[in-house]
RODO-2510 file (C-alpha; in nm, 4 decimals, decimal comma):
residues 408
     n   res          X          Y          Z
     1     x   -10,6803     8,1547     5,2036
     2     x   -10,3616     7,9058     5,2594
     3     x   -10,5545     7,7408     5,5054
     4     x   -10,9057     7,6989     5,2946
     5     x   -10,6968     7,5603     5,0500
     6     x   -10,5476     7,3083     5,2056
     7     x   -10,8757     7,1558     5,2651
     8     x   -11,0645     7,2780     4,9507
     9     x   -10,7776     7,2958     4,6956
    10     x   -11,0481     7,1057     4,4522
    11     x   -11,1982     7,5259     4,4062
    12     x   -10,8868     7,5660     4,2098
    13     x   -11,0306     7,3302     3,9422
    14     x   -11,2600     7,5880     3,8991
    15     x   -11,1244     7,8762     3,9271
    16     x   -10,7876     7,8390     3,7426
    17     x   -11,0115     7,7329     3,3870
    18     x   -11,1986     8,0462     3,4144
    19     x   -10,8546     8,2378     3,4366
    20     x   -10,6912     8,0275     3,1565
    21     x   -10,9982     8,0632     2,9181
    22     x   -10,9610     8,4561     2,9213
    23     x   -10,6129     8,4180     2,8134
    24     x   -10,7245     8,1751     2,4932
    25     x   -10,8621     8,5152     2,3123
    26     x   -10,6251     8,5224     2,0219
    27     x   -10,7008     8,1952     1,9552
    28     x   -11,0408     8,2481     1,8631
    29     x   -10,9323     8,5220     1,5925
    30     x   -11,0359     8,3213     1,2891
    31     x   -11,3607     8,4114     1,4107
    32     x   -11,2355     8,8087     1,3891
    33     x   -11,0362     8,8007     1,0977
    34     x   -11,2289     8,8743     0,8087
    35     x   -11,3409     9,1762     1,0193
    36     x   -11,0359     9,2905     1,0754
    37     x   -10,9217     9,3191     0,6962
    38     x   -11,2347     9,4804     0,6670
    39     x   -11,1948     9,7418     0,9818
    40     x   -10,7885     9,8146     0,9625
    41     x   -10,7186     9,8018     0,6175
    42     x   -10,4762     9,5138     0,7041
    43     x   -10,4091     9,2516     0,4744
    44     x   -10,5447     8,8872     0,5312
    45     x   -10,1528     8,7596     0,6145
    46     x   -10,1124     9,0792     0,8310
    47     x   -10,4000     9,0160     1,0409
    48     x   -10,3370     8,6241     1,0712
    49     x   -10,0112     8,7066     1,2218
    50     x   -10,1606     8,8856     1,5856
    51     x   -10,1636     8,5063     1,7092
    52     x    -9,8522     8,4024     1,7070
    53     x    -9,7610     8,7708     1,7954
    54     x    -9,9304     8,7570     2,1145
    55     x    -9,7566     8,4377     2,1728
    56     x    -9,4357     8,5820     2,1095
    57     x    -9,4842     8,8465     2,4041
    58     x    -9,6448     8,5984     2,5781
    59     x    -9,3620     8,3755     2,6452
    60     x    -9,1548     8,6209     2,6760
    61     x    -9,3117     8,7794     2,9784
    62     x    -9,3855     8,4672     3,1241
    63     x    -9,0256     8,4477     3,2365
    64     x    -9,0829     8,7765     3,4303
    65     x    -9,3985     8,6462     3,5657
    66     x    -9,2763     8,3227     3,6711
    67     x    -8,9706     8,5102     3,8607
    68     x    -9,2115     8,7589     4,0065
    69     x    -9,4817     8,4745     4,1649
    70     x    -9,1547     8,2767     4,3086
    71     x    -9,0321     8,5885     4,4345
    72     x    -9,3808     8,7348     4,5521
    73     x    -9,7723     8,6616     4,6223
    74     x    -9,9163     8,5082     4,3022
    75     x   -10,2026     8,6946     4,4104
    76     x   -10,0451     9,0485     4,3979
    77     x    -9,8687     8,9689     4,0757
    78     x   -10,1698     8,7870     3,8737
    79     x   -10,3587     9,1181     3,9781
    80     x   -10,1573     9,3352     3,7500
    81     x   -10,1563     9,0729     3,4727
    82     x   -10,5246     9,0791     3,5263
    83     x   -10,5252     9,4555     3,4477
    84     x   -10,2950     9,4545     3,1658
    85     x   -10,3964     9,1866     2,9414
    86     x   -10,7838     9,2915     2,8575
    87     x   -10,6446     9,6720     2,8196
    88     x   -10,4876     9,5236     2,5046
    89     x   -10,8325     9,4076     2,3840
    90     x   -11,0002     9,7439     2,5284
    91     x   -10,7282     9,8743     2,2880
    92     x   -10,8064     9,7185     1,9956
    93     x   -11,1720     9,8258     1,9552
    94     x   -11,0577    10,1549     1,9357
    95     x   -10,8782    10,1483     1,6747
    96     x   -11,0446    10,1902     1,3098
    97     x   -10,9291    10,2319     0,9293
    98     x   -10,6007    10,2999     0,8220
    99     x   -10,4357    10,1388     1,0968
   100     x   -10,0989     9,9870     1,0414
   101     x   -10,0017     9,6561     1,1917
   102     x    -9,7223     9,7811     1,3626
   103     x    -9,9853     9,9688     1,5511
   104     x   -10,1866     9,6564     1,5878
   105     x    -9,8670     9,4720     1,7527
   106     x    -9,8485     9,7493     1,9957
   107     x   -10,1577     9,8735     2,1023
   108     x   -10,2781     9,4587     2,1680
   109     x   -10,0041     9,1734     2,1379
   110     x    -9,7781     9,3678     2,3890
   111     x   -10,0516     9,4015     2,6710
   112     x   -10,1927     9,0951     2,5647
   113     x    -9,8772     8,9104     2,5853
   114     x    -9,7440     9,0991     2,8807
   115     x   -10,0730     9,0411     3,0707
   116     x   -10,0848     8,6891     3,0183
   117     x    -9,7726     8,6249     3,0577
   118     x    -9,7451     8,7562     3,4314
   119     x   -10,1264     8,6198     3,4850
   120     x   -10,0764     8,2486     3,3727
   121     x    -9,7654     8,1065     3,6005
   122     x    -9,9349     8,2715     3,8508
   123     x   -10,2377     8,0190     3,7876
   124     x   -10,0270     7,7105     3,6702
   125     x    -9,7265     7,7154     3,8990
   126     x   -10,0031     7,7509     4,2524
   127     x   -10,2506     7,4840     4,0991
   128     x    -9,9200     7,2560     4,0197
   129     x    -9,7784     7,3090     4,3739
   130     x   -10,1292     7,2110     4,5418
   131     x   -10,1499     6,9062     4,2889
   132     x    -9,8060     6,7691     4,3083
   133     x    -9,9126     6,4167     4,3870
   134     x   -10,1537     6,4656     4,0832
   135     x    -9,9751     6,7069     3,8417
   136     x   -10,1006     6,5369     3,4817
   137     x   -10,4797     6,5580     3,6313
   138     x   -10,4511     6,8763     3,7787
   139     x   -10,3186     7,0174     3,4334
   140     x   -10,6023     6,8363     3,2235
   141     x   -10,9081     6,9717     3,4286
   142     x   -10,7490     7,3646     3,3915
   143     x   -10,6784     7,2894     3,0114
   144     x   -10,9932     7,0905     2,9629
   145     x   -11,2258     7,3377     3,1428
   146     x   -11,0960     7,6568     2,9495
   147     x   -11,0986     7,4841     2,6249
   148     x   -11,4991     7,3778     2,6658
   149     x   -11,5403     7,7731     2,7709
   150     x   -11,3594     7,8478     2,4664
   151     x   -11,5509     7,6508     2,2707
   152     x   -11,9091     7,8097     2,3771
   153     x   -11,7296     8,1522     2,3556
   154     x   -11,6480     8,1146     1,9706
   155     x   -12,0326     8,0754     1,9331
   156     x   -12,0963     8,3661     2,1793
   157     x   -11,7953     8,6063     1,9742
   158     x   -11,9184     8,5208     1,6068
   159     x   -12,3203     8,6084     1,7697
   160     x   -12,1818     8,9302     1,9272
   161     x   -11,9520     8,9948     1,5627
   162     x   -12,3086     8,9623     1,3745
   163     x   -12,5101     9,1600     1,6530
   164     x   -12,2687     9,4154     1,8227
   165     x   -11,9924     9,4622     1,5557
   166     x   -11,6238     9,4414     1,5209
   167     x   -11,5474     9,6906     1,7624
   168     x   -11,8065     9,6605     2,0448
   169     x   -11,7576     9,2874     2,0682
   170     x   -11,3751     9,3721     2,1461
   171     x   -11,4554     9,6217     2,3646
   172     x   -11,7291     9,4027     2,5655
   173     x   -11,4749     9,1085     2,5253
   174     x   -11,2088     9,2758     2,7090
   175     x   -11,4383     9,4219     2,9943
   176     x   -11,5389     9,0132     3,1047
   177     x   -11,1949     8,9300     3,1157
   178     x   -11,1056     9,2094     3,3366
   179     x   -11,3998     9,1260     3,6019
   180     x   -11,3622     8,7787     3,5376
   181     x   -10,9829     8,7382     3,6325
   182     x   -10,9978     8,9812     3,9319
   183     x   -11,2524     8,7866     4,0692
   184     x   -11,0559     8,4669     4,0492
   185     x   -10,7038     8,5952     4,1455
   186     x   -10,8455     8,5888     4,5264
   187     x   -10,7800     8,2114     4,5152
   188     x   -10,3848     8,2253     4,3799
   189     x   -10,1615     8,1612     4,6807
   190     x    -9,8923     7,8789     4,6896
   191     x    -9,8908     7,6067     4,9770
   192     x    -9,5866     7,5632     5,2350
   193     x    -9,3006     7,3339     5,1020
   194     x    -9,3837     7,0753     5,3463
   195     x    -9,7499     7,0192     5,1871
   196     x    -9,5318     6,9924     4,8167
   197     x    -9,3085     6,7401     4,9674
   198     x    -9,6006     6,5253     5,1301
   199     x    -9,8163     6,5643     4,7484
   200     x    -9,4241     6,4766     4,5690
   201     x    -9,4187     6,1389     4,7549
   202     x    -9,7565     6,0281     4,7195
   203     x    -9,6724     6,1260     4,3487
   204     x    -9,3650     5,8481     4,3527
   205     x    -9,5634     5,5788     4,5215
   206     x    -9,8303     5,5878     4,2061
   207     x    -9,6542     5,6047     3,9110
   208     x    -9,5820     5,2694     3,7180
   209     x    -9,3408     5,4633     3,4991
   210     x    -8,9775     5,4884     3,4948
   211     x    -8,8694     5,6655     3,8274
   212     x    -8,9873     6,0078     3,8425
   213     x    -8,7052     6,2769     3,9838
   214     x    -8,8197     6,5376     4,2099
   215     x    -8,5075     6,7022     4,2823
   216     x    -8,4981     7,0910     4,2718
   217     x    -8,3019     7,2587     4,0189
   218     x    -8,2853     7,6173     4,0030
   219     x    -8,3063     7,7754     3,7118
   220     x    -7,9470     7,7812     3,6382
   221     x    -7,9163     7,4336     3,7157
   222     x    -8,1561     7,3762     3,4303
   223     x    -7,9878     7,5532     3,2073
   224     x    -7,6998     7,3346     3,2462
   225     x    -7,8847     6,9926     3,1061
   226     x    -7,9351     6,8701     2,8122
   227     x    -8,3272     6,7336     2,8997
   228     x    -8,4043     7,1374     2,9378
   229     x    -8,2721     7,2292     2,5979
   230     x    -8,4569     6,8739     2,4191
   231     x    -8,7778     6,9663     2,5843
   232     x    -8,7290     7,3361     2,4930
   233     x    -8,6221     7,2675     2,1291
   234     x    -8,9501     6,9978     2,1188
   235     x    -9,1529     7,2763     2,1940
   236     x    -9,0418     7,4902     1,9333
   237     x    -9,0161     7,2807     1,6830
   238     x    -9,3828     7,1407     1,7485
   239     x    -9,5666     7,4782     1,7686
   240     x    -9,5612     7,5621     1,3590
   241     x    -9,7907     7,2595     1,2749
   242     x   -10,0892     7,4289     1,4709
   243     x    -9,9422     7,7800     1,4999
   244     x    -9,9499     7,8344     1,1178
   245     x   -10,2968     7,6618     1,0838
   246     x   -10,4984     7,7437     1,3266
   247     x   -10,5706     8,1356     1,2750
   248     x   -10,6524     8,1036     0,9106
   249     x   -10,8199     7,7540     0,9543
   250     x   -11,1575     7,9059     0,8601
   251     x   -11,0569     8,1004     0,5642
   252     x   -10,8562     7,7960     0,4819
   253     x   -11,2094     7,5535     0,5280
   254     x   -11,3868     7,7737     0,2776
   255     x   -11,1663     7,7659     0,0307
   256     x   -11,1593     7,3821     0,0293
   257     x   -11,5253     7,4114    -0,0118
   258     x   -11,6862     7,3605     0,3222
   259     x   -11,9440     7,5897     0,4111
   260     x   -11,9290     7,8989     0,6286
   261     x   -12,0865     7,8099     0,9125
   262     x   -11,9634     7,4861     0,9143
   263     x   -11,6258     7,6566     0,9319
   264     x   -11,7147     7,8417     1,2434
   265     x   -11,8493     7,5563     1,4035
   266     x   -11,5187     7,3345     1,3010
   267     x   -11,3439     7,6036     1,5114
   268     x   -11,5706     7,5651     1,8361
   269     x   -11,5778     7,2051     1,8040
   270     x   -11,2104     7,1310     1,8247
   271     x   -11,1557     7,3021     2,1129
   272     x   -11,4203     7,0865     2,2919
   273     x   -11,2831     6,8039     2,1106
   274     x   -10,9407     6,9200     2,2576
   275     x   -11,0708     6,9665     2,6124
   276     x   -11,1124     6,5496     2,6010
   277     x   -10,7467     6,5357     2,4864
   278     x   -10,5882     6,8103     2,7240
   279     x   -10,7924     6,6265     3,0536
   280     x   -10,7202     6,2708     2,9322
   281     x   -10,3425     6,2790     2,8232
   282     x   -10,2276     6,4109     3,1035
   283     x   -10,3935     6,2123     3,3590
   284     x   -10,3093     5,9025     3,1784
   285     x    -9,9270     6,0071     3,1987
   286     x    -9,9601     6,0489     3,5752
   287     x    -9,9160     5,6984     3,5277
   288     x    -9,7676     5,6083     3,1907
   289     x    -9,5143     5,8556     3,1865
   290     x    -9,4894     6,1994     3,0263
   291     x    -9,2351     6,0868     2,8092
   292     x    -9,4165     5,7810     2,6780
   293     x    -9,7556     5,9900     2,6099
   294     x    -9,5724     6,2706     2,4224
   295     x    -9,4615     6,0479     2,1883
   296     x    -9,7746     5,9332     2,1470
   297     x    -9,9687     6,2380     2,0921
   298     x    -9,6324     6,3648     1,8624
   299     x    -9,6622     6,0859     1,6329
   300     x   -10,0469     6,1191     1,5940
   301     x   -10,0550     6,5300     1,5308
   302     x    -9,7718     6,4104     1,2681
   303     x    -9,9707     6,1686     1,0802
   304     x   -10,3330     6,4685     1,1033
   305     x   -10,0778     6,7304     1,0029
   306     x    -9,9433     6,5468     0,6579
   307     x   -10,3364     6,4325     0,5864
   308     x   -10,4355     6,8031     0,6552
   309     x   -10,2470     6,9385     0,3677
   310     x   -10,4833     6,7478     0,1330
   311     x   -10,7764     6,6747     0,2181
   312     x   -11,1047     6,8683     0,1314
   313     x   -11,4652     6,9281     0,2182
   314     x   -11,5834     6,7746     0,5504
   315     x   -11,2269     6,5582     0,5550
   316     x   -11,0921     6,9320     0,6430
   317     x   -11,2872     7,0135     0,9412
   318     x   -11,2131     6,6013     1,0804
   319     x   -10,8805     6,5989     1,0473
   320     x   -10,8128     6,9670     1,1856
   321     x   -11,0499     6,8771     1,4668
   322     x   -10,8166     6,5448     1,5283
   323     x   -10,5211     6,7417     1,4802
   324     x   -10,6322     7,0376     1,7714
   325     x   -10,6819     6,7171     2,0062
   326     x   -10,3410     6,5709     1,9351
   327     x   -10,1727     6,9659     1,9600
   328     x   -10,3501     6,9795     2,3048
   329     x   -10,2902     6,6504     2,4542
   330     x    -9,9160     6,7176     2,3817
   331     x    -9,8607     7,0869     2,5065
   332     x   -10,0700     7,0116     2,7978
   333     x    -9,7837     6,7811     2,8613
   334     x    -9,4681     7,0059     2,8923
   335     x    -9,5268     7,2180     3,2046
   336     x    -9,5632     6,8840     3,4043
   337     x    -9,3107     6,7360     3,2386
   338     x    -9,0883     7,0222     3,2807
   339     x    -9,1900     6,9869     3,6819
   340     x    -9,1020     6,5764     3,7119
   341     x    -8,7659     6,7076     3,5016
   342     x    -8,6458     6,9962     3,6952
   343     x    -8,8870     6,9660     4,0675
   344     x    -9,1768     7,2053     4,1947
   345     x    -8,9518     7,4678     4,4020
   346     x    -8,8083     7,6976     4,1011
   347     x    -9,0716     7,6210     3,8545
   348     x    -9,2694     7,9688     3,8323
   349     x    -8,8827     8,0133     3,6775
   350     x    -8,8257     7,7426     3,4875
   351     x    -9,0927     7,6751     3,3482
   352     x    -9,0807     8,0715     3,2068
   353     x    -8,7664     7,9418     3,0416
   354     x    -8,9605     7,6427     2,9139
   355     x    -9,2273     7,8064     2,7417
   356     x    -9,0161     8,0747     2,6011
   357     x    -9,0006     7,8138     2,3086
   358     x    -9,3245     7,9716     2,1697
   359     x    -9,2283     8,3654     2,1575
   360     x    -8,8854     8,2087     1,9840
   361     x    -9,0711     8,0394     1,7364
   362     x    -9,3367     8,2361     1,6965
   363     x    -9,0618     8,5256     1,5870
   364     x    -8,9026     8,2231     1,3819
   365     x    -9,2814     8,1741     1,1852
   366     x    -9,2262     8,4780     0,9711
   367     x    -8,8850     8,4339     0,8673
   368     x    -8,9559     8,0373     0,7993
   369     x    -9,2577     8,1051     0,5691
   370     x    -9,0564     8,3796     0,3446
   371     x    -8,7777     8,1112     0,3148
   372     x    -9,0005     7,8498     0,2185
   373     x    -9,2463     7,9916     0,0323
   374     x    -9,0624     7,9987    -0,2836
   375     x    -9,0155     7,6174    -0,2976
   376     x    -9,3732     7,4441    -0,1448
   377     x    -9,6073     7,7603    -0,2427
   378     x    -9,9552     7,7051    -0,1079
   379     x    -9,8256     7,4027     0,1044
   380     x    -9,5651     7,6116     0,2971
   381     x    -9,7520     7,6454     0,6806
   382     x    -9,7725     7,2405     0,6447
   383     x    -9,4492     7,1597     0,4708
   384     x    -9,2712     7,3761     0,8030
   385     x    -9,5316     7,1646     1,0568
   386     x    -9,4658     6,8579     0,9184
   387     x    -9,0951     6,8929     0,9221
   388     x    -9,0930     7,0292     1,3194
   389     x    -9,2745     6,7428     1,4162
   390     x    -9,0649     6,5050     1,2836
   391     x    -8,7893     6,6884     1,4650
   392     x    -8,9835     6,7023     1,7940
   393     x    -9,0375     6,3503     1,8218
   394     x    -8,6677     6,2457     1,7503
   395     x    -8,6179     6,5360     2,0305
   396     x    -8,8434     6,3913     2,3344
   397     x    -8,7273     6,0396     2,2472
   398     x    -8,3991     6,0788     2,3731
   399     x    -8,4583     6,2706     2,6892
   400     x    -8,2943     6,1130     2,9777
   401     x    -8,6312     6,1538     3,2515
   402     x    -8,3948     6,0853     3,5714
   403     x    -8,2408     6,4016     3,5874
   404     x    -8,1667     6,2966     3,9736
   405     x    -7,8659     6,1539     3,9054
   406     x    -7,7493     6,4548     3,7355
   407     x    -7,8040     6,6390     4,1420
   408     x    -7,5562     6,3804     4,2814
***
């Protein structure tokens, strides 16, 4: 396969969207919610917390995950995750009235979270390695791609919700993730460090930014610099503005008087809005600079995220569309900006300890809502966005990009 894909690596373009789109499941659970009141018993704040849940376990077994592809075949490993994460779904349908959400946690955000998170560096940290020359573009086709599959999925899940039910639509769900992935995991094997060398160069010889450092740092060497814990802290504080949004946004349409189905389709559309954002921010920061386009895409998710909080009617489903394009255009950033940081040979590793940023905010969600609550009421989720954006941008804009130096 090592050898096909040194001469086809372009397949992985294709096959690493399919794998991320499986993974984008609890993002689409705006689309379940209201079902799931109706099926566990749950309450509407209960149920809108199996996102960020999933997330949580997510990025913390990503660390594992990472470890295990550097250490092992990212085809062996991505197998298991492949197996793991739709049981969660398969899970989930089989579960009925009276169940608690303790129960919920466990029986799908574990193997949800676990699944993905040993599945997806196993897809990122391979495609990454064959692209390092073009790391930004290489990132924005697998984000792109799964977001537009995403997008005709939320159509397919709220047809199958109306048609199938609540629990056969999980159950179906989970089953095309689970033939879906194994299929692709055949293609998930990491090229020889001389090929990632060659790609690295051709990397430095087209970017008009400020010099781009490809030295090596393992994982403890990252955790010794201050750009690891500004991009890390970035993260975290960034996540909230869409985190807290975007599993009630259609609950949250309604009740600013847009119509139902109009609030469906305001979820489908931003993703494919967000596909343009997560192909074409990264590929422009191939040669602008990560750093540069981050602040960018920060300030603009900002300036969406305070209008958000007031707007009504059709205003709601433009600006939350605008604001899922500016979300994606800037996470799509941070795993290649973690690889110019901190080089191509540990990332499966480092970029684990990256994205941990989401489980530790996602934990953090909870605790920040209760505290808040009390003093913005109904604007809490966009009071704590607004705020973490602000501190994300003051964050990325003093990160020191030539982290060379810091290797002499």
């Amino acid at each position: 396969m090592k050898s096909y894909l040194e001469k086809n690596r372009n397949i992985l373009l294709i096959i690493a969207p399919f794998i991320m789109f499986t993974a984008s499941f609890p993002a689409m659970w705006s689309v379940f919610q209201a079902a799931s009141v109706e099926t566990y018993g749950i309450t509407l704040e209960e149920s809108a917390m199996l996102f960020p849940m999933c997330t949580a376990f997510y990025g913390v077994f990503y660390i594992l995950g990472g470890r295990l592809q550097d250490k092992f075949s990212p085809q062996i490993i991505s197998r298991i995750g492949a197996l793991i994460m739709p049981a969660g779904i398969v899970a989930m349908s089989m579960l009925g009235a009276g169940t608690k959400i303790w129960q919920l946690y466990l029986a799908f955000c574990l193997p949800f979270g676990l699944g993905c998170g040993i599945m997806v560096p196993c897809v990122i940290t391979p495609l990454l390695k064959w692209f390092a020359d073009k790391n930004g573009f290489a990132m924005g086709i697998c984000s792109a791609g799964s977001s537009v599959m995403f997008m005709i999925m939320v159509y397919r899940a709220n047809y199958m919700l109306k048609t199938f039910g609540f629990s056969k639509s999980l159950l179906y769900i989970g089953l095309m993730c689970f033939a879906l992935r194994q299929v692709c995991c055949t293609f998930l094997v990491s090229p020889d460090e001389k090929y990632i060398a060659e790609k690295s160069a051709l990397a430095a010889v087209k970017s008009h930014s400020a010099k781009v450092s490809r030295a090596d740092f393992t994982t403890k060497e990252m955790l010794k610099t201050k750009q690891y814990y500004m991009l890390f802290l970035a993260g975290f504080c960034a996540a909230p503005a869409y985190m807290l949004i975007a599993p009630g946004i259609v609950t949250l349409a309604v009740s600013r008087g847009l119509d139902e189905n109009l609030a469906v389709s305001t979820v489908a559309l931003a993703s494919g809005v967000a596909a343009v954002g997560k192909f074409v921010v990264p590929t422009v920061s191939d040669r602008l600079g990560r750093k540069k386009c981050s602040m960018i895409f920060l300030s603009l998710y900002l300036v969406l995220s305070v209008a958000l909080m007031k707007v009504a009617g059709m205003a709601v489903m433009v600006c939350y569309i605008a604001l899922v394009f500016a979300h994606g255009g800037w996470g799509t950033l941070i795993i290649p900006f973690s690889n110019d940081l901190f080089g191509f040979r540990y990332s499966g590793s480092n970029n684990g300890f990256i994205t941990l940023y989401s489980t530790l905010s996602s934990f953090a969600m909870p605790l920040m809502v209760s505290f808040a609550t009390p003093f913005f009421a109904e604007n809490t989720n966009h009071i704590i966005g607004i705020i973490g954006l602000v501190a994300a941008l003051a964050l990325i804009g003093f990160i020191d990009t030539d982290t060379a130096k810091l290797k002499k």
